[in-house]
C-alpha positions in Angstrom: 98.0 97.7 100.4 96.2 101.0 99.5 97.9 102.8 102.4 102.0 101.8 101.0 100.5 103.0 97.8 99.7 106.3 99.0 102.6 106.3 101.0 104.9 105.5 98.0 103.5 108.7 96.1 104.2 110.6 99.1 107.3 109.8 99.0 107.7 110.0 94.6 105.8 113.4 94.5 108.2 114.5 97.8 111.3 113.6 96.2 110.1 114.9 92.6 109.2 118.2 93.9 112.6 119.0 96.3 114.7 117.3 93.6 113.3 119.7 91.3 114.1 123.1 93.5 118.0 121.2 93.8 118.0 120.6 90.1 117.1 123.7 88.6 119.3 127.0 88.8 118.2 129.3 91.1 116.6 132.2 90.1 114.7 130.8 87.2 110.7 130.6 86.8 110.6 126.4 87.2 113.4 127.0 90.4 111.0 129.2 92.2 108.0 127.0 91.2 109.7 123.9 92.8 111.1 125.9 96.0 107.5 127.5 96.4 106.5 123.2 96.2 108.6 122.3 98.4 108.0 124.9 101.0 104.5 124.1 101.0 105.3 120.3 101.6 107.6 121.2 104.5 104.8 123.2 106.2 102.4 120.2 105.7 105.0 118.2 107.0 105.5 120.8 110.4 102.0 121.1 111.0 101.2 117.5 110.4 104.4 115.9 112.6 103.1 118.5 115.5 99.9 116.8 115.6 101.4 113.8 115.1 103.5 113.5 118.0 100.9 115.4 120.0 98.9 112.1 120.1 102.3 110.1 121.3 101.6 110.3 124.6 98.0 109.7 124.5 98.6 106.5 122.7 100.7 105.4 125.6 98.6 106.4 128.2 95.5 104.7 126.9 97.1 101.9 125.0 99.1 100.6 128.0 96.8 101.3 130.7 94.1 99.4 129.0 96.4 96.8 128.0 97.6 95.9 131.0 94.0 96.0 133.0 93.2 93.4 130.2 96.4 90.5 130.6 95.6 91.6 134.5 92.3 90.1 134.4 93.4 86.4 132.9 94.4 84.0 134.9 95.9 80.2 135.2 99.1 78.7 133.7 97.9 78.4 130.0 97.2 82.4 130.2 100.8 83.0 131.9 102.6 80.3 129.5 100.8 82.3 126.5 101.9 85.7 127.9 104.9 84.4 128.9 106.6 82.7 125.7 105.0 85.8 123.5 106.9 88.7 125.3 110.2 86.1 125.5 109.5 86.1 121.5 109.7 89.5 121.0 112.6 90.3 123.3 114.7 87.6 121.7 113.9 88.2 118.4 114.8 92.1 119.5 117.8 91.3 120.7 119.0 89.1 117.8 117.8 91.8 115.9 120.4 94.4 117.0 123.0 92.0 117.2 122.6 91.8 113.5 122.0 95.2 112.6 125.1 96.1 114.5 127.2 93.9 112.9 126.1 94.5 109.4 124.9 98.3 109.2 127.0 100.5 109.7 129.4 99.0 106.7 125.8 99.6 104.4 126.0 103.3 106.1 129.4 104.0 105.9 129.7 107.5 104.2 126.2 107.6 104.0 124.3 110.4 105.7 120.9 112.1 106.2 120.8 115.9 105.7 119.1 118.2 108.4 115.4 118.4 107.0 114.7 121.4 105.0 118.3 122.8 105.3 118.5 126.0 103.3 114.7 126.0 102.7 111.9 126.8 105.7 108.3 126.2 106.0 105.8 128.8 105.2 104.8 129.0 108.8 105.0 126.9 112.0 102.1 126.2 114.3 103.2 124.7 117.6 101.1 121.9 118.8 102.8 121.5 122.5 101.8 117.6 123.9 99.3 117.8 126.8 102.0 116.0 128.6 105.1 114.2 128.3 106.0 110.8 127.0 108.0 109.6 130.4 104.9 110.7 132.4 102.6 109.3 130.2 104.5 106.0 130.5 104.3 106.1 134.3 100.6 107.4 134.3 100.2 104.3 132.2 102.2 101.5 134.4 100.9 103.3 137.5 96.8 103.3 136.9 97.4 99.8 134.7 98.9 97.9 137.3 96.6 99.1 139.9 93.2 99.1 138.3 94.2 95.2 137.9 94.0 94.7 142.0 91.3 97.4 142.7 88.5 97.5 140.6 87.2 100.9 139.1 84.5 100.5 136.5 84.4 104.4 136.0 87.8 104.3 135.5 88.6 100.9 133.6 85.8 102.3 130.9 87.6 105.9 131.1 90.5 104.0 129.6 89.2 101.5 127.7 87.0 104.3 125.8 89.6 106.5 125.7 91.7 103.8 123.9 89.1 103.3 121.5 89.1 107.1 121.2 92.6 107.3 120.1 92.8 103.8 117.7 89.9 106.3 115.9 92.3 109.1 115.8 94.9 106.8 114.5 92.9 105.1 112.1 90.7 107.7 110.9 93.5 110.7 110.7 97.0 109.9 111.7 97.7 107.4 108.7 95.3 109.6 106.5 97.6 112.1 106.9 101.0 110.1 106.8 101.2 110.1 102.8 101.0 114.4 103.1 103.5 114.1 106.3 106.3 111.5 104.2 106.0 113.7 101.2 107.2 116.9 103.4 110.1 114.6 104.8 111.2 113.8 101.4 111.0 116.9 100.0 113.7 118.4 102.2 116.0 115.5 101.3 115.2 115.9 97.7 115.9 119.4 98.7 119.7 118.4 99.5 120.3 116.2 96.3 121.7 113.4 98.4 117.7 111.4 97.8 119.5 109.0 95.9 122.3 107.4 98.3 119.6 107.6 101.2 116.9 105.3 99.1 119.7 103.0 98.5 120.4 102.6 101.9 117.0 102.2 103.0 116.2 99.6 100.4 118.8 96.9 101.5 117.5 97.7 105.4 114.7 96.6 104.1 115.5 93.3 102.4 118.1 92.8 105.7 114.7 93.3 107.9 112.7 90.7 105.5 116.0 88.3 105.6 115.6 88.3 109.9 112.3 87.8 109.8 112.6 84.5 108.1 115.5 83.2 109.8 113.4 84.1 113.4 110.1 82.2 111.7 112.7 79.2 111.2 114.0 79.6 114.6 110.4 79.5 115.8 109.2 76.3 113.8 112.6 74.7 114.7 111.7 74.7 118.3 108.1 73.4 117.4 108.8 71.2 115.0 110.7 69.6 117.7 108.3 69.6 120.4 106.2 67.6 118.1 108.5 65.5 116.4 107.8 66.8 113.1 110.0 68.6 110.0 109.4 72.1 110.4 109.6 73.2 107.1 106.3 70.7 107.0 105.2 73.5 109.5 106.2 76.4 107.9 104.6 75.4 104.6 100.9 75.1 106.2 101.2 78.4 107.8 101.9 80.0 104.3 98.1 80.9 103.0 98.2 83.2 107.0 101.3 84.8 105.7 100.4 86.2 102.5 96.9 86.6 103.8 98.8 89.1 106.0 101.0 90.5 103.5 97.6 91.4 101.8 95.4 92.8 105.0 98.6 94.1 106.9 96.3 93.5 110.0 97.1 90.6 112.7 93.5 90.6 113.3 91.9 90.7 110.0 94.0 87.0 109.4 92.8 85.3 112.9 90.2 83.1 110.5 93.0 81.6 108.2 95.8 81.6 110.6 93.2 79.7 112.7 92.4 77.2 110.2 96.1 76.6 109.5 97.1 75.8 112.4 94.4 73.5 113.1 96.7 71.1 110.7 99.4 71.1 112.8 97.3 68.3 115.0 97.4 71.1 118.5 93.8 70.8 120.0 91.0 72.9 118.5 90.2 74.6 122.4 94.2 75.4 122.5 94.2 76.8 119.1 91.2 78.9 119.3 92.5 80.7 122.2 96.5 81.3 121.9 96.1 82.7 118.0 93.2 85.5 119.3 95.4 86.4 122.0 99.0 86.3 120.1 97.4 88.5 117.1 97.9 91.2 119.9 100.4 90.7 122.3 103.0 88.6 119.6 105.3 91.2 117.5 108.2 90.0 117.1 108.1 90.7 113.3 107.7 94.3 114.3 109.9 94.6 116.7 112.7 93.2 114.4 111.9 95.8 111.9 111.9 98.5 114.6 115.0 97.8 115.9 116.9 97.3 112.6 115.5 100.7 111.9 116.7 102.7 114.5 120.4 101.4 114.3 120.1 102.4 110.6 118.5 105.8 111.2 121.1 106.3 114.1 124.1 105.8 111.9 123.7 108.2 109.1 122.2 110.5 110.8 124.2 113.2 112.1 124.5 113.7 116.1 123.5 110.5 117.2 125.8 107.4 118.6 124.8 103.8 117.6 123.4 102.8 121.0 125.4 100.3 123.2 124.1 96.6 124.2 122.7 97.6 127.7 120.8 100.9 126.4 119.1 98.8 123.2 117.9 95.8 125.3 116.3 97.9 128.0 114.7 100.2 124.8 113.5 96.4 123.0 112.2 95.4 127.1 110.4 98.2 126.3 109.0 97.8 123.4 108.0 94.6 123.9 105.3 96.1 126.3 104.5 98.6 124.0 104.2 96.2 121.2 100.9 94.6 123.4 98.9 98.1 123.3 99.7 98.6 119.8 96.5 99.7 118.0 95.8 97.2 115.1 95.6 99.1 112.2 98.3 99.3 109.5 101.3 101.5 111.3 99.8 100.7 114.7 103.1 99.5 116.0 105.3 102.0 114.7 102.6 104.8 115.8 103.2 102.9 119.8 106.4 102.3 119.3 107.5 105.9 118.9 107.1 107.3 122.3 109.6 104.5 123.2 112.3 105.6 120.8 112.4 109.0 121.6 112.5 108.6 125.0 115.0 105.7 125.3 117.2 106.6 122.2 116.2 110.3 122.1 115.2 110.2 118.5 113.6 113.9 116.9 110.7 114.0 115.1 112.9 114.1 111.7 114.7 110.2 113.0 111.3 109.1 114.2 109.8 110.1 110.5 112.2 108.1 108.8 111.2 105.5 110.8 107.8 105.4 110.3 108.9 105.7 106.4 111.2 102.3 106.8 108.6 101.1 109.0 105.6 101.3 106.8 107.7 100.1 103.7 107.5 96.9 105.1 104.7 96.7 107.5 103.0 94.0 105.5 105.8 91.7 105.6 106.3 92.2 109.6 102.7 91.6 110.0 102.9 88.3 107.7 106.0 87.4 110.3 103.8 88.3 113.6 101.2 86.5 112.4 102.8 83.7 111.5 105.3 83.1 114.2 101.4 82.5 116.6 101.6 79.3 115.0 104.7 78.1 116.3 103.8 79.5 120.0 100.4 77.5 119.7 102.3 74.5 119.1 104.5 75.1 122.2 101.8 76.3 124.6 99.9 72.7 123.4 102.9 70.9 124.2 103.3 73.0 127.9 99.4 72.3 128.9 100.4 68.8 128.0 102.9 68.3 129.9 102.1 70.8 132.8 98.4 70.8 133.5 97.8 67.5 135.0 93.7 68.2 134.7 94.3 69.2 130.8 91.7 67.7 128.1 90.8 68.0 124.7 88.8 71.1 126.0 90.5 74.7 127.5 89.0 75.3 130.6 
């Protein structure tokens, strides 16, 4: 919760500052004070996006690499069932997503715009921070060594990833979303810049409650499915998994809530040995809160911004295919996902770095509540992949072998 704090005064002291350069008449002792504000947040902002989407491709390379070496290395029909109905989860709940969004966006939009960032004013300075390589190599490095290193053993190599991943969730942890409140406060303070702040937070603000509506109607969609698998009500469900959701809202971290989604969905009645394994496991590779969020995102950022066309069916679904992959290597700290989920969107939808820094903004605005969704949505696969070893797995017992 500390981190949307700081984030929200990015984004008051942003808009304050550029709103006061638009507001007062030029020429005037406050007007230069503002514009000499809001130059200085738009340098911040240029030297702090460079070095933020200098690490883009470095979080792909190490994040799916190592990711995929890991699922590589499980095996058996409980592991493939757990993989499988996850990825299903957040490509459905992707897909649903923009179907949504599409429908019900562009009449929030309509008239609505974003200005050019910093139109009319210019950073102090700019200090080019090229990427060491980029993002469609880094993806194929990524799929390339990953897929490989899961057939042929390396150690040297398998620990040059892994530590290299650990590396960058440092980097990530440790600077990136340090420096995010600085970076969202530069963004801002061009739009306040433009005196258009106002329609644009408007906007944002019902994306956001549309993003929080889909995440509930996926959760019910989720415990629909397992409360009929075990014959139960599933709001009966969705009620005991409640103390993991607002755990989540409060930690924003699938991991830090493995202990009381855990205990939750013990009460379901799934076996303890299938429990203990699919919630570890999901609180990684299960995003489908995050993905919804993300997708509802871009549609929005794509149609009010100018120069961009809202991306057809075929062109989103293979983005969200995507993303669902990305989604597994995402680091797990607050903004993880979005952070991954970048390199994606500006290769697939071609997004610049002022598109992708709206959407970290929308992102992080809600970042608790997709987390609550990811988190909670492991209960409803636990239930299924209890139901599949059941059913399936003629040896199965009380115990996960």
């Amino acid at each position: 919760m500390k981190l949307i704090l700081k984030l929200v005064l990015g984004i008051l002291i942003g808009l304050g500052v550029g709103y006061g350069y638009y507001a007062f008449e030029a020429g005037t002792t406050l007007s230069s004070v503002f514009e000499f504000g809001t130059r200085l947040l738009l340098t911040l902002e240029s030297f702090l996006g460079q070095f933020i989407f200098f690490m883009i491709p470095l979080i792909i390379l190490f994040f799916i690499a190592s990711g995929i070496q890991q699922i590589g290395a499980g095996s058996g029909k409980v592991v493939g069932a757990t993989l499988g109905t996850a990825y299903t989860s957040t490509i459905v709940a992707g897909t649903l997503a923009y179907i949504v969004a599409i429908l019900i966006i562009p009449s929030i939009t309509d008239g609505g715009s974003i200005p050019e960032e910093g139109e009319g004013l210019e950073p102090f300075f700019v200090l080019e921070v090229p990427p060491v390589m980029d993002i469609m190599t880094a993806l194929v490095m990524a799929f390339a060594f990953g897929i490989v290193l899961t057939f042929f053993k390396s150690d040297v190599m398998s620990k040059w990833f892994d530590e290299g991943k650990k590396v960058v969730e440092i980097l990530i942890e440790k600077v990136v979303i340090t420096i995010l409140p600085f970076f969202i406060a530069g963004v801002f303070a061009g739009l306040g810049a433009e005196g258009t702040v106002i329609e644009t937070i408007a906007v944002f603000g019902l994306v956001l409650l549309l993003s929080i509506a889909m995440h509930w109607v996926w959760l019910i969609v989720l415990y629909t499915i397992a409360g009929a698998l075990m014959g139960v009500n599933p709001f009966t469900l969705i009620g005991k998994i409640l103390p993991a959701y607002f755990t989540a809202i409060g930690t924003m971290s699938s991991a830090a809530t493995i202990p009381v989604t855990l205990k939750q969905v013990k009460t379901f009645g799934v076996r303890k040995n299938i429990a203990e394994f699919v919630i570890p496991l999901c609180a990684t590779i299960h995003l489908s809160g995050s993905v919804i969020t993300i997708t509802t995102a871009s549609i929005t950022v794509m149609s009010i911004l100018p120069g961009y066309d809202t991306p057809g069916m075929l062109i989103m679904v293979g983005t969200i295919l995507l993303l669902g992959v990305v989604m597994v290597a995402a680091p797990g700290v607050p903004g993880g996902a979005i952070m991954a989920a970048s390199g994606v969107l500006a290769l697939n939808l071609g997004l610049s770095n002022e598109a992708l820094a709206f959407m970290i903004a929308i992102y992080m605005a809600q970042d608790s509540f997709g987390t609550a969704t990811n988190i909670s949505g492991d209960g409803a696969i636990t239930v299924f992949i209890d139901w599949f070893d059941k059913k399936f797995n003629k040896n199965s017992t009380t115990e996960l072998e």
